[in-house]
C-alpha positions as CSV (number, residue, x, y, z in Angstrom):
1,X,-3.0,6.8,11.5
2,X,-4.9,3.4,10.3
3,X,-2.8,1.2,8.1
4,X,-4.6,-1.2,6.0
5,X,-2.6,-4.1,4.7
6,X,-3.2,-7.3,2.9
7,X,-1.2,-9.7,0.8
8,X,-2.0,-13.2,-1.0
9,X,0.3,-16.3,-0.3
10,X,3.3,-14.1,-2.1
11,X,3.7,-11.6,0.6
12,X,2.3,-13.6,3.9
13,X,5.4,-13.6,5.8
14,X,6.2,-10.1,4.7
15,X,3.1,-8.6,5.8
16,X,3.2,-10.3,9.2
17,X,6.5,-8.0,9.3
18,X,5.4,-5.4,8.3
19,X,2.5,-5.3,10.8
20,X,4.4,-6.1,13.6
21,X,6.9,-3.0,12.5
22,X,3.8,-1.1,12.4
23,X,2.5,-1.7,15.5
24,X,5.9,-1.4,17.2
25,X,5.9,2.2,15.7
26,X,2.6,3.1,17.2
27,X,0.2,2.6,14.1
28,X,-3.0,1.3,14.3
29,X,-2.9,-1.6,11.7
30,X,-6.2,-4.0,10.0
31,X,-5.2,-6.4,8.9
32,X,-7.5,-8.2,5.5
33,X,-5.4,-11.1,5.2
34,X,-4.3,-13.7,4.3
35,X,-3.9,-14.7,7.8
36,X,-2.5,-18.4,6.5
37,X,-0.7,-20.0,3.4
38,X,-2.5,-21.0,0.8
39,X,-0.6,-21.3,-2.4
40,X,-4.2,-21.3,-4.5
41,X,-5.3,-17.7,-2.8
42,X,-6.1,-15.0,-5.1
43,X,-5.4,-11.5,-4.6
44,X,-8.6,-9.7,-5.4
45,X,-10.2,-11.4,-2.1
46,X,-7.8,-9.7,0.3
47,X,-7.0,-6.3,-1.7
48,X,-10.5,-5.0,-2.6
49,X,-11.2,-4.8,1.3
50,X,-8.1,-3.1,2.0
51,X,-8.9,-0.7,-0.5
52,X,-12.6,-0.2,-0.1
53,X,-11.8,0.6,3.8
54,X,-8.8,3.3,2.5
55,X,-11.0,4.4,0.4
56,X,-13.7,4.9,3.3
57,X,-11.5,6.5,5.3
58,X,-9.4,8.9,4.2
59,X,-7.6,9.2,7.0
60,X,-6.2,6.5,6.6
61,X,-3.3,4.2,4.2
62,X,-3.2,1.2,2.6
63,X,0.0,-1.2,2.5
64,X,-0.5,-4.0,-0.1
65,X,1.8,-6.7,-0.7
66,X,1.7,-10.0,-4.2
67,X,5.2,-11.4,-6.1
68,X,5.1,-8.1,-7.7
69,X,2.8,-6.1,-6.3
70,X,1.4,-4.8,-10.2
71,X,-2.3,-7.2,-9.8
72,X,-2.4,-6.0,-6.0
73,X,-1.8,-2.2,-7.4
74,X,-4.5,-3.0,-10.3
75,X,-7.1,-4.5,-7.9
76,X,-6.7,-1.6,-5.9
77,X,-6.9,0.8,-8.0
78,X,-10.3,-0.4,-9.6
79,X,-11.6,0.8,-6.0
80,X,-12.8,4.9,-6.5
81,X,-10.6,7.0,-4.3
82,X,-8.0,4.6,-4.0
83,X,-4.5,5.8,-5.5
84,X,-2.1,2.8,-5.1
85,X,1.6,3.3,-6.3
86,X,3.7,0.6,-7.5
87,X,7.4,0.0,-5.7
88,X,9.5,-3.2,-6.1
89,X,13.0,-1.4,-5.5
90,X,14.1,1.8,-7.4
91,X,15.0,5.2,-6.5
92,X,13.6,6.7,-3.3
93,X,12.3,9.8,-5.8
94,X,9.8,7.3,-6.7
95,X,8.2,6.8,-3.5
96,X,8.6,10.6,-2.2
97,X,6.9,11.5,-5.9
98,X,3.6,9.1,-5.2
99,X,3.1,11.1,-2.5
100,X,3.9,14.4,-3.5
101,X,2.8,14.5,-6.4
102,X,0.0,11.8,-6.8
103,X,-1.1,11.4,-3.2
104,X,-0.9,7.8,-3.4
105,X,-2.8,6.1,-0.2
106,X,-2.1,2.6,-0.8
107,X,1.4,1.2,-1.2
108,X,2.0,-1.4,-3.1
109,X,5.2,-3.4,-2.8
110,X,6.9,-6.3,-4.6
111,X,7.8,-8.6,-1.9
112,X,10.0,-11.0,-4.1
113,X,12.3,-7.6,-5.3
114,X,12.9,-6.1,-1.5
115,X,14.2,-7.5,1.6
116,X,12.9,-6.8,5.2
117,X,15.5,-3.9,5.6
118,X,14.2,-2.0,2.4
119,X,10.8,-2.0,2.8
120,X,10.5,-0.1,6.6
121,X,12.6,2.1,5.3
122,X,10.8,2.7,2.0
123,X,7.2,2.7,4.2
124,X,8.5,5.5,6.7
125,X,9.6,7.6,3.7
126,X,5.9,6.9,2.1
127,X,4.1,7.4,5.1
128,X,6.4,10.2,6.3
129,X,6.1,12.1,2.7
130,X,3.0,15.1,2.5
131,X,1.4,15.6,-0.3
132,X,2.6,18.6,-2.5
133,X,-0.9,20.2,-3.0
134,X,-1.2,23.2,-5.7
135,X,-1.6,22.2,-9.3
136,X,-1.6,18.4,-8.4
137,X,-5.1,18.6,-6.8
138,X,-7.3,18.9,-9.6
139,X,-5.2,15.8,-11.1
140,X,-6.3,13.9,-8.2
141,X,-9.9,15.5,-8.2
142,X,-10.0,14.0,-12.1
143,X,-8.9,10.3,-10.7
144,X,-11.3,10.4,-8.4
145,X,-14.2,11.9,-9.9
């Protein structure tokens, strides 16, 4: 499976874990940035290519990364057939529930509310979690239309 990721300056050593995790794991990962510090970046200029390629590829998953991750989430989410879920610590059920439920293909995490730890093993239960089907599907056909 493809993993899109991208972070501003909020989430630039985090990501560089996270991809290296990924790639350990055996997922293909494309990486949109940002590739170096810059404490004047602005998010929309990394996320909307992360999410126009999920969105082009529904194959694939997103992984999105800010202080909060709620702008990244927004950005992402102003892209058509992009479902990004918010998590910056909380139950699991949350998680399990953007996919089952929502079939949420773009994660996006709060990288100053989780350490290292948390987050691979929030992203295996998100990447690991199918999507429920049945009466959910028209709810996504109505996001996306």
């Amino acid at each position: 499976m493809m993993i899109h990721i991208a972070t501003d300056h909020a989430g630039l050593e985090l990501k560089n874990s996270i991809k290296k995790y990924l790639i350990k794991n055996n997922y293909e990962v494309n990486d949109h940035g940002a590739h170096e510090y810059d404490a004047l970046d602005d998010y929309p200029d990394f996320i909307f290519p992360c999410a126009k390629a999920v969105a082009e590829d529904p194959e694939s998953r997103g992984i999105i990364l800010g202080g909060s991750g709620q702008g990244e989430a927004m950005a992402a989410n102003r892209i058509k057939g992009v479902r990004a879920a918010v998590f910056y610590n909380g139950p699991d059920e949350i998680i399990k529930l953007s996919r089952e439920h929502n079939n949420a293909n773009v994660l996006s995490l709060g990288a100053r509310f989780m350490d290292e730890s948390e987050i691979y093993r929030v992203i295996e239960i998100w990447l690991n979690e199918p999507f429920e089907g049945g009466r959910h599907v028209r709810r996504i056909e109505k996001l996306d239309d």
